[in-house]
C-alpha positions as CSV (number, residue, x, y, z in Angstrom):
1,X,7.7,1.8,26.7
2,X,4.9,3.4,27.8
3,X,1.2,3.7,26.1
4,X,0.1,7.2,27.5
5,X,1.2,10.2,27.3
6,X,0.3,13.8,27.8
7,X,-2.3,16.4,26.3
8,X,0.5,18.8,25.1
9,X,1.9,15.7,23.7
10,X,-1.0,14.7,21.8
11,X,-2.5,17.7,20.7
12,X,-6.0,16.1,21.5
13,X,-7.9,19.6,21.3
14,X,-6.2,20.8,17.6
15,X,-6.4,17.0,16.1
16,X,-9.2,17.7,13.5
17,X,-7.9,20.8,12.3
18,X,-4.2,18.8,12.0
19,X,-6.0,15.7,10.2
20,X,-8.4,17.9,8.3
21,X,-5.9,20.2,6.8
22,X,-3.0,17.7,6.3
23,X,-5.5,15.3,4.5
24,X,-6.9,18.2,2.0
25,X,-2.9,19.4,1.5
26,X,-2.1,16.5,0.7
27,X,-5.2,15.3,-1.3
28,X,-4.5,18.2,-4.0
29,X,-0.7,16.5,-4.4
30,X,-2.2,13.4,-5.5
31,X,-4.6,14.7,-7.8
32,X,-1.9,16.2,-10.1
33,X,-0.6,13.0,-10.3
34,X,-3.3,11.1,-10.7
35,X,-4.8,13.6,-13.5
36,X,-1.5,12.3,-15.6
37,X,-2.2,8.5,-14.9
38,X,-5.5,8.9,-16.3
39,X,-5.4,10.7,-19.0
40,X,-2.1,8.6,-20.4
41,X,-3.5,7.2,-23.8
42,X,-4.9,10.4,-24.8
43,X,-1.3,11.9,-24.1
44,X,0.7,9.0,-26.2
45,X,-1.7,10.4,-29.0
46,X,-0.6,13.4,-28.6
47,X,3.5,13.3,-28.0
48,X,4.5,10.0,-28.6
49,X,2.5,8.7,-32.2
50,X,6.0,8.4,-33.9
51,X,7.0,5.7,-32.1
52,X,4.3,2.9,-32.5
53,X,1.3,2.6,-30.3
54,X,2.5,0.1,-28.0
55,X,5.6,2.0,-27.4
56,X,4.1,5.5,-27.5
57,X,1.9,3.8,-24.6
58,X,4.6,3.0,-22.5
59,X,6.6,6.3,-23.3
60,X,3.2,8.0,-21.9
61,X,3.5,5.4,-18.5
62,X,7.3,6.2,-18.3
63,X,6.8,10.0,-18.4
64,X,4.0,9.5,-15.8
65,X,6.8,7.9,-13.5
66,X,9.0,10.4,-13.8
67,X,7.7,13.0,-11.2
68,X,7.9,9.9,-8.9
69,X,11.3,8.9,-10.0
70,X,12.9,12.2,-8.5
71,X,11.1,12.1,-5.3
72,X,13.7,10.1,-3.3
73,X,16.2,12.8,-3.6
74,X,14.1,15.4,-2.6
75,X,13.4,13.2,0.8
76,X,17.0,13.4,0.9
77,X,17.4,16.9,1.5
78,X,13.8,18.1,2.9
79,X,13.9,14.8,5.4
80,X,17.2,16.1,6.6
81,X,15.9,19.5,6.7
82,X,12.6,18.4,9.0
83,X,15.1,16.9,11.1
84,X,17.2,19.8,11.5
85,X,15.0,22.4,11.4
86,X,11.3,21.4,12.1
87,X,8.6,19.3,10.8
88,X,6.7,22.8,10.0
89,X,8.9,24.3,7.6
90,X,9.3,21.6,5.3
91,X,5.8,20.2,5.9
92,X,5.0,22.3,2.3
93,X,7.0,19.8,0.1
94,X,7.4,16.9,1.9
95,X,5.1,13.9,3.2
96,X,2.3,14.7,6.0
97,X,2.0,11.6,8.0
98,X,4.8,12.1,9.8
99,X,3.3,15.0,11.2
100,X,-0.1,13.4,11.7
101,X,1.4,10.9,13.4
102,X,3.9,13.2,16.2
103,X,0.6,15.0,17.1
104,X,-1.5,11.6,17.3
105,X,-2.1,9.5,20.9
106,X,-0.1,5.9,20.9
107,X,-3.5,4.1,20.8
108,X,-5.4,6.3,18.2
109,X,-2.5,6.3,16.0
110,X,-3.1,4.0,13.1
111,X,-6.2,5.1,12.9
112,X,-5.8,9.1,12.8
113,X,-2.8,8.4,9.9
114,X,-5.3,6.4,8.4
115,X,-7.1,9.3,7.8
116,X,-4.1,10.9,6.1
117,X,-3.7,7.9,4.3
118,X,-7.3,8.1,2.5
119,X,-5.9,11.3,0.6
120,X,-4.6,9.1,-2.5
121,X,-8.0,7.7,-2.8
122,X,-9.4,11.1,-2.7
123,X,-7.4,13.0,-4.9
124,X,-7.7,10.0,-7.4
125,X,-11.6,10.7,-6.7
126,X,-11.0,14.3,-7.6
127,X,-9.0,13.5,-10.7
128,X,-11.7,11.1,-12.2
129,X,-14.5,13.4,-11.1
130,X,-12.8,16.6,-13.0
131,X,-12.1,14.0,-16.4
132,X,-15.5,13.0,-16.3
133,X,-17.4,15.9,-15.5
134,X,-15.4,17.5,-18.3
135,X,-15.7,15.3,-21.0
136,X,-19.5,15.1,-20.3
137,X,-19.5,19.3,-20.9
138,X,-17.1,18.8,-24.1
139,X,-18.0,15.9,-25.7
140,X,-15.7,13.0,-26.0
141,X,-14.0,14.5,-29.4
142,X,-13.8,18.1,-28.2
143,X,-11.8,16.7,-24.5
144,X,-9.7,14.5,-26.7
145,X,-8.8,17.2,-29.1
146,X,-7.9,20.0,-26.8
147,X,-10.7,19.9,-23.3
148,X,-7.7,17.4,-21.8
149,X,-5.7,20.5,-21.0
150,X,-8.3,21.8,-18.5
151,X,-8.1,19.5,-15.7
152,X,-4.4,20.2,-15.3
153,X,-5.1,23.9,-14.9
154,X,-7.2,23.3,-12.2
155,X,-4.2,22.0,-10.4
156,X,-2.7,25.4,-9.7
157,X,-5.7,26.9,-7.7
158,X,-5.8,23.7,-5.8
159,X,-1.6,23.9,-5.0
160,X,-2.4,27.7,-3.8
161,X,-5.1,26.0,-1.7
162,X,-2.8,23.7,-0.3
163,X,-0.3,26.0,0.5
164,X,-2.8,28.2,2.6
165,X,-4.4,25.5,4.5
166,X,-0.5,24.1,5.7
167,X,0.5,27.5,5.9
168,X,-1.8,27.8,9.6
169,X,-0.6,24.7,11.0
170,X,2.0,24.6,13.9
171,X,5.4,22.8,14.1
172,X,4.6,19.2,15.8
173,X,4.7,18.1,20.0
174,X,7.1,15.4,19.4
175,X,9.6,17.9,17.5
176,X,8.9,20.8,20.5
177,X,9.9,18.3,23.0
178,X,13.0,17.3,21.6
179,X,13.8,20.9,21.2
180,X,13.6,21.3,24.9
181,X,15.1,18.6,25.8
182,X,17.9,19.2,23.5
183,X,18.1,15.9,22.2
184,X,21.2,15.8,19.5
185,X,20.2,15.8,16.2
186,X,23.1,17.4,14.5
187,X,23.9,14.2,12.0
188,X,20.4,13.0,10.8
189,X,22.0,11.7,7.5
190,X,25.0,10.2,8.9
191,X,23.0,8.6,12.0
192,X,20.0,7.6,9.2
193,X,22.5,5.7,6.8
194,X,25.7,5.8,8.3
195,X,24.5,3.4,11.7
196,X,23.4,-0.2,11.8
197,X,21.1,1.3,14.7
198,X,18.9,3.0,12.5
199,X,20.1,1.9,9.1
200,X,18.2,-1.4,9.5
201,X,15.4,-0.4,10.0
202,X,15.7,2.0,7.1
203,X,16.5,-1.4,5.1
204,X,13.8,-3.2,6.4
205,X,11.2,0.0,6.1
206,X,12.0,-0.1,2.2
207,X,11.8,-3.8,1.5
208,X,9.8,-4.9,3.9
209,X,6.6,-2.1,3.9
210,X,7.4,0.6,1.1
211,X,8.3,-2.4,-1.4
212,X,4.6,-3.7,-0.9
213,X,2.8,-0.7,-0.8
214,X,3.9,0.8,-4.2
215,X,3.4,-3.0,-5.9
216,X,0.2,-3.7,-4.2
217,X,-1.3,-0.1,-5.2
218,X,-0.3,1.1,-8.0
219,X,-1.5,-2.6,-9.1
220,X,-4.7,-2.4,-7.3
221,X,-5.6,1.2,-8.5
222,X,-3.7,1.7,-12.0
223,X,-2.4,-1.5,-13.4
224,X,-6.4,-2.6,-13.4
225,X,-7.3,1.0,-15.0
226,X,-4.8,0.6,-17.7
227,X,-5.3,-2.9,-18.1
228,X,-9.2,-2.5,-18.7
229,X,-8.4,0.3,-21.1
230,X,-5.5,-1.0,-22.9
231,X,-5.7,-5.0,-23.1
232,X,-9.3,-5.3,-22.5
233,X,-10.3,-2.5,-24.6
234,X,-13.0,-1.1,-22.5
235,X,-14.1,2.5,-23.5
236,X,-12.2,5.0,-21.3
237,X,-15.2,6.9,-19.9
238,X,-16.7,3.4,-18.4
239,X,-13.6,2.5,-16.9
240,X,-13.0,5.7,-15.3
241,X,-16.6,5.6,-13.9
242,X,-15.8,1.7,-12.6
243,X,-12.6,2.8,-10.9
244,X,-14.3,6.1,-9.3
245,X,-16.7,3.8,-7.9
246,X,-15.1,1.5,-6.1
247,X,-12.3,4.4,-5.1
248,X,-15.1,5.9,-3.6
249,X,-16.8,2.6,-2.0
250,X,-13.0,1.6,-0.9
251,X,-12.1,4.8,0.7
252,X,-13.0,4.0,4.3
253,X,-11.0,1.2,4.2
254,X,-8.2,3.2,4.8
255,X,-9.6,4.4,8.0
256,X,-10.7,1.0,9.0
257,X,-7.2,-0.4,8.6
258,X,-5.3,2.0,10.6
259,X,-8.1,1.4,13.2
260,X,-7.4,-2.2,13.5
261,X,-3.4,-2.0,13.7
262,X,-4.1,-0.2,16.7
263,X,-6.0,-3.0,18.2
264,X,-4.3,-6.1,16.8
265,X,-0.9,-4.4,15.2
266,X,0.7,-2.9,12.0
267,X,2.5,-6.3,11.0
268,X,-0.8,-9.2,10.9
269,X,-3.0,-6.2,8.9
270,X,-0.4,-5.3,6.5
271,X,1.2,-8.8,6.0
272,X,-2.2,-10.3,5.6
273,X,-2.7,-7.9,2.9
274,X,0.3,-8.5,1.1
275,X,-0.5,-12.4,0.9
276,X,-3.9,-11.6,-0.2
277,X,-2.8,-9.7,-2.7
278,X,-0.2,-12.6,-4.0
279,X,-3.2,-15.1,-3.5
280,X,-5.2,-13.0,-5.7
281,X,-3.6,-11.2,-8.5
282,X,-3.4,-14.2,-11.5
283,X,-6.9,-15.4,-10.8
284,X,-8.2,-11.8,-10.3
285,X,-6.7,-10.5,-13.3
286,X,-8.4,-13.8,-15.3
287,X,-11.7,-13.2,-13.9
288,X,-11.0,-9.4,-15.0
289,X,-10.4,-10.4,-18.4
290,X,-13.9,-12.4,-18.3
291,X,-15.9,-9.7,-16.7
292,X,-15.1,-6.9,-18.7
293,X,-14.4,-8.8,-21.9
294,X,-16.1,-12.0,-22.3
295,X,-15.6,-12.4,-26.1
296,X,-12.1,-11.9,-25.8
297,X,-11.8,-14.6,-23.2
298,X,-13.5,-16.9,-25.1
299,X,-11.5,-15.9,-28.2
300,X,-8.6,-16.7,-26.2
301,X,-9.7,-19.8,-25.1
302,X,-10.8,-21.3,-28.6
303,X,-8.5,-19.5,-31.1
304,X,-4.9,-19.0,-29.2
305,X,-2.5,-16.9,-31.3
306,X,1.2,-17.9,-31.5
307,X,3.9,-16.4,-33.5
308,X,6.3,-19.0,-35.2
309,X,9.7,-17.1,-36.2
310,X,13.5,-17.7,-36.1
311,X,14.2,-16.0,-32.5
312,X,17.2,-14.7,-33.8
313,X,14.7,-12.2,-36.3
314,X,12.4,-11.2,-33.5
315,X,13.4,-8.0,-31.2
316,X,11.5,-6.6,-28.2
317,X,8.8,-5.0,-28.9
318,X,9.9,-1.2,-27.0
319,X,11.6,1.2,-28.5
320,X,11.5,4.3,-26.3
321,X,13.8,6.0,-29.0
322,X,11.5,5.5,-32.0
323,X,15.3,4.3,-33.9
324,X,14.3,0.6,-34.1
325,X,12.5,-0.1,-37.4
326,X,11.1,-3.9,-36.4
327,X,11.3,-4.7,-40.0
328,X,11.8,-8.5,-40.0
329,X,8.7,-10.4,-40.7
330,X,8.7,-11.7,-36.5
331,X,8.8,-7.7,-35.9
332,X,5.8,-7.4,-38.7
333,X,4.1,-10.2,-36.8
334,X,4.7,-9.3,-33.1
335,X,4.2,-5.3,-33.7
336,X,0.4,-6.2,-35.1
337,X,-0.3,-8.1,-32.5
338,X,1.2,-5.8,-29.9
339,X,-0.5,-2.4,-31.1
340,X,-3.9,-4.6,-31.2
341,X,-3.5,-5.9,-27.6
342,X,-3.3,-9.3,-28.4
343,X,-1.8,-11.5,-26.1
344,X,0.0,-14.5,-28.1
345,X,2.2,-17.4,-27.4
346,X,6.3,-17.6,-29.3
347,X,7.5,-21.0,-31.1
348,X,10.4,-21.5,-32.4
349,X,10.6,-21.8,-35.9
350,X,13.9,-22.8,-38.2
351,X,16.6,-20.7,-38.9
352,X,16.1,-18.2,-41.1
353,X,12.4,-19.1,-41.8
354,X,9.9,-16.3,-42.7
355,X,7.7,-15.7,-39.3
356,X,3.8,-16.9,-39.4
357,X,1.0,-16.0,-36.9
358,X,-1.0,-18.5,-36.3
359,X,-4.7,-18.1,-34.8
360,X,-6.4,-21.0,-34.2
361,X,-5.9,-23.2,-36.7
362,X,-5.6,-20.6,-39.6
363,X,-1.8,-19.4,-40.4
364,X,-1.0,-16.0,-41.8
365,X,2.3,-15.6,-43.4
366,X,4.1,-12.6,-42.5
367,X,6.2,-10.5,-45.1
368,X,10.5,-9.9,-44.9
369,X,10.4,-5.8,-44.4
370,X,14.3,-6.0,-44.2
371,X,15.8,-3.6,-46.3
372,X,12.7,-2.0,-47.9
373,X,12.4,1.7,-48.2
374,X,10.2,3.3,-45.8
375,X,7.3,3.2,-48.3
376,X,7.2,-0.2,-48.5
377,X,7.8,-1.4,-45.3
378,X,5.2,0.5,-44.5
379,X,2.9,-1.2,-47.4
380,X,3.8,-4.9,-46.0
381,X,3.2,-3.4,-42.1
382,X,-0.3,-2.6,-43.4
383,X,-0.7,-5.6,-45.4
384,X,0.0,-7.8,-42.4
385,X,-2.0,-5.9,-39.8
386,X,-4.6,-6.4,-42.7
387,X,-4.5,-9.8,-43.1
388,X,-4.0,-10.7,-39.3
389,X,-7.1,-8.4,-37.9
390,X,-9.4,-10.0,-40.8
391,X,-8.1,-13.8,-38.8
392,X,-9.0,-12.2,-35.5
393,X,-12.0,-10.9,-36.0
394,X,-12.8,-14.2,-37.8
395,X,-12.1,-16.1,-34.7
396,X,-13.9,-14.1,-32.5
397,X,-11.3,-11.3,-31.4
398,X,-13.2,-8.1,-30.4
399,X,-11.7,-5.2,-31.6
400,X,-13.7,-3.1,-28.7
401,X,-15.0,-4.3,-25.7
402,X,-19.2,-4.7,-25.9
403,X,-20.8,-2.2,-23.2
404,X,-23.8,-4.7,-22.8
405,X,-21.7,-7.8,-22.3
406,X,-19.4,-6.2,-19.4
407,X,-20.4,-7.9,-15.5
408,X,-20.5,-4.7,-14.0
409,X,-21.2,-6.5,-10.3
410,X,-18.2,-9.3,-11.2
411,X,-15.7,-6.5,-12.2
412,X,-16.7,-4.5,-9.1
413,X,-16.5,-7.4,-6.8
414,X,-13.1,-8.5,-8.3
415,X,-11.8,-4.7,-7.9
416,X,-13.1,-4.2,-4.5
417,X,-10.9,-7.8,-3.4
418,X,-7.7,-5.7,-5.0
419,X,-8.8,-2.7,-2.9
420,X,-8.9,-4.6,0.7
421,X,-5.3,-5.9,-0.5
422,X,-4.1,-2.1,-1.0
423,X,-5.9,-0.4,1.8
424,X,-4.9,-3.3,4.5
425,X,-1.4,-2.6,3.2
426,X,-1.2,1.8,3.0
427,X,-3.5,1.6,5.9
428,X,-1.4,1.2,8.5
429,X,1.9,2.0,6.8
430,X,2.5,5.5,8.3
431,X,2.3,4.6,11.8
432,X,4.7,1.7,11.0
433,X,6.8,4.0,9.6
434,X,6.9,7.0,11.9
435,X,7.3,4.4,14.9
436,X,10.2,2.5,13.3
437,X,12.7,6.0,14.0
438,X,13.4,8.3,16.9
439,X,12.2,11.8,16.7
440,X,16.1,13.0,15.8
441,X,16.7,11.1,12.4
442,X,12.5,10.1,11.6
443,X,11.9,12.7,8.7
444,X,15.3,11.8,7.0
445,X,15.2,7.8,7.9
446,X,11.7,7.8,6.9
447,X,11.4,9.6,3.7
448,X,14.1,8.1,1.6
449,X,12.2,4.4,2.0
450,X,8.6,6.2,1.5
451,X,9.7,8.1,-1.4
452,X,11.5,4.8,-3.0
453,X,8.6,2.7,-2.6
454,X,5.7,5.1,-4.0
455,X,8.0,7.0,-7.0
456,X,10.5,3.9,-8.1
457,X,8.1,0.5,-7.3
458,X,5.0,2.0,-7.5
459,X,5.2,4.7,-10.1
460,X,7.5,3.0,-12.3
461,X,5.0,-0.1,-12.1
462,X,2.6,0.7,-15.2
463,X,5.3,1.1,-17.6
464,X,7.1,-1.9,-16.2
465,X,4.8,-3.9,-16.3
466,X,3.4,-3.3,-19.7
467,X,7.0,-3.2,-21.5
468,X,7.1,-7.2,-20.0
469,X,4.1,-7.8,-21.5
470,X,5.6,-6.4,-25.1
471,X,8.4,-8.0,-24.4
472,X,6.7,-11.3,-23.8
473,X,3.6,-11.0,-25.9
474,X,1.6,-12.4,-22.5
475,X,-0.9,-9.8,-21.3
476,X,-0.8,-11.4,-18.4
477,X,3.5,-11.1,-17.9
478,X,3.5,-7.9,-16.4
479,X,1.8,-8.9,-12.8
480,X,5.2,-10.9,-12.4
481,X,6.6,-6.8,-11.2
482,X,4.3,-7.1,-8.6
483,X,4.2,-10.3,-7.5
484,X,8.1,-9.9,-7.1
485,X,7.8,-6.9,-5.5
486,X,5.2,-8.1,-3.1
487,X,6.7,-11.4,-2.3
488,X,10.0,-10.4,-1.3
489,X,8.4,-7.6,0.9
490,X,6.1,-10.5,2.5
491,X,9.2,-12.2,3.5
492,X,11.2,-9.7,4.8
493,X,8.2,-8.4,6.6
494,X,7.4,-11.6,8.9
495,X,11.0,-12.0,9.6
496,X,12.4,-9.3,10.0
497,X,9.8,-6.5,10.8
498,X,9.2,-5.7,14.7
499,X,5.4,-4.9,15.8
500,X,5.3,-1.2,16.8
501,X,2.2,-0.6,17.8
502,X,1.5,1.5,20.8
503,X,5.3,2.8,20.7
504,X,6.0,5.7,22.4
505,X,7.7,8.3,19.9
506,X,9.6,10.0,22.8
507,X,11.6,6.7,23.7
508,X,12.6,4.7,20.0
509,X,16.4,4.9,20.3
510,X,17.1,6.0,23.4
């Protein structure tokens, strides 16, 4: 392998305008996702209030996912597509680092994809921005009622944008030369998944980078969000503010990463992120829950709710159907305690024995709503929500979040440890990626594993994670996704990834 190459090769003299344009392309993609992310609990108000709010939550989380979900079979047929036809023509719908990365020297590679690589972080910057800015104009009650609508319309005059900008760029050197050379490439599908060659890799490129990057994150820059919001009861506006500021004091990161897998290597920066992360994420996410809401910590610590019910009475608290009526008195229990955010402990109690939650020392009896009309289960729902609340707020449980008793400096500091987890991770992932495959098969090898990890691990995380904690009444159960995620990638990773930095692009697979 060799570390130089040529100037038609590179593209040194049209670099910026590649970086430049691919990152601002690709930026506007991000921000119409990320405008749905952060705006989830005002849209389960909106389309999902039937259901319960715990469920109408994760209903909002799950449709969130869903533009991710179908991404890995649109790599399918635009990856095979680059690879056939040119990295130009299906550079419109498709990922940009690739191309970044085919016009990019072997030694400036990380870091020039790095660049690319900061376009999450700025369209999430952009997203935020747009909410804020907007709410300010509106009010809070006018942008809840209706002003919410606004930020997604911006979103077409930025896609038209996008189209214009990637419209004036060229197809890349890597894909010329293989042209003229007439290097086969008439089976990118079959040679991607249908080889051990290049099928490994494709393997060890999903579970061994892309299983990381969406776990480490989404965690990193949404789990926190909707965990601050939604557990911690923070007011919206401050945490948008918190996580626009350290998206924006993160962002270089990015950058910085891809710099430094071009001096020491892709595999020490983005392992050592993903052990950081696995170090990190329990006590992190404690610290969180004391920096942003030291009451409820404290209530936690000196008044810990348990729910006492025959198991055999107690669903799980999701019902994405809205069918389940969680009538028993554990259902009673459990759905108070799950619409309030309360993270609780289960015991056992004997058969057929009318559920109790217990906070603290004090013990409220739940009510049997099993076989009551609608009317009256809906009477003893109220009456235990009533009852319970009065116990919680007795023992210290904040039913919001106090503005003057949030550590701005100790939430920051704890976000910003999350960030350097993230960034050292997505940093240098693209160049990994893109020098994994030869030119022939890399849009179609590559996509499938880049568009798993981001749509199905990372954009499924949120509601994954949150349905484990209503499933285990632990607001603390859900960073299990990621830690699982993470861990296995962490493994595979240091056994089975090769260092690729420095790879010449022309050469993998021959």
């Amino acid at each position: 392998m060799t570390d130089t190459t040529t100037e038609q090769d590179t593209g040194e003299p049209g670099l910026k305008t590649v970086v430049t344009a691919s990152a601002a392309g690709t930026a506007f993609e991000w921000y119409d996702f990320f405008i749905f992310g952060s705006l989830t609990t005002i849209i389960a108000r909106h389309f999902y209030a039937d259901v319960g709010e715990a469920t109408s939550y994760i209903l909002a989380l799950l449709t969130f996912g869903v533009g991710f979900v179908v991404r890995p079979l649109g790599a399918l047929v635009f990856g095979w597509f680059g690879d056939k036809t040119g990295r130009k023509t299906t550079f419109l719908v498709t990922i940009s680092p690739i191309y970044v990365a085919e016009h990019a020297p072997p030694k400036k590679r990380g870091f020039l994809t790095g660049w690319i690589q900061t376009t999450a972080a700025i369209g999430l910057i952009m997203a935020l921005s747009v909410i804020l800015i907007t709410r300010w104009i509106l009010g809070t009650e006018a942008f809840d009622a209706w002003g919410w609508r606004i930020p997604f319309l911006l979103s077409f005059f930025l896609l038209v944008i996008s189209l214009w900008i990637r419209l004036k760029l060229n197809e890349s050197p890597a894909f010329k030369r293989m042209v003229a050379e007439s290097t086969e490439r008439q089976a990118p599908f079959r040679e991607s998944f249908g080889t051990w060659k290049v099928g490994k890799f494709v393997l060890i490129a999903l579970v061994g980078i892309m299983f990381a990057q969406g776990a480490v994150w989404y965690a990193g820059y949404f789990y926190t969000r909707f965990f601050m919001e939604r557990v911690l009861k923070v007011e919206v506006a401050t945490v948008d503010m918190m996580i626009l500021a350290i998206t924006v004091a993160s962002a270089f990161l990015y950058v910085f990463f891809g710099w430094l897998s071009d001096r020491v290597g892709r595999k020490p920066v983005m392992v050592g992120g993903m052990v950081l992360f696995l170090i990190a994420i329990f006590p992190g996410f404690h610290a969180l829950t004391n920096a942003a809401n030291p009451a409820l910590a404290q209530a936690q610590a000196s008044a810990p709710v348990t729910v006492i019910a025959d198991p055999a009475t107690c669903a799980v608290q999701f019902d994405p159907v809205g069918k389940t009526a969680f009538a028993s008195s554990c259902d009673l229990a459990k759905t108070v305690l799950s619409n309030a955010g309360v993270s609780y402990d289960n015991l056992a109690a004997e058969p057929g024995s009318l559920a109790a939650v217990r906070v603290g020392t004090v013990e409220i009896a739940s009510v049997e709503g099993a076989g009551l009309d609608a009317a009256a289960l809906k009477s003893a729902r109220t009456d235990v929500e009533t009852r319970v609340k009065a116990a919680l707020t007795e023992a210290g449980y904040p039913a919001r979040a106090d503005p003057a008793g949030i550590n701005l400096i100790a939430v920051f500091a704890i976000l910003m440890v999350f960030m350097v987890a993230a960034t050292a991770v997505y940093g240098p992932q693209a160049a990994a990626l893109v020098e994994l495959f030869p030119t022939r098969v890399r849009y179609t090898a590559m996509s499938l594993p880049y568009n798993i990890g981001t749509g199905w691990v990372g954009g499924l995380l949120p509601a994954a994670s949150f349905a484990l904690v209503a499933w285990s009444g632990n607001i603390y159960f859900g960073l299990w996704y990621s830690v699982g995620f993470t861990a296995v990638a962490a493994v595979v990773a240091l056994i089975f990834l090769p260092e690729t930095r420095g790879r010449d692009l022309h050469t993998i697979g021959d």
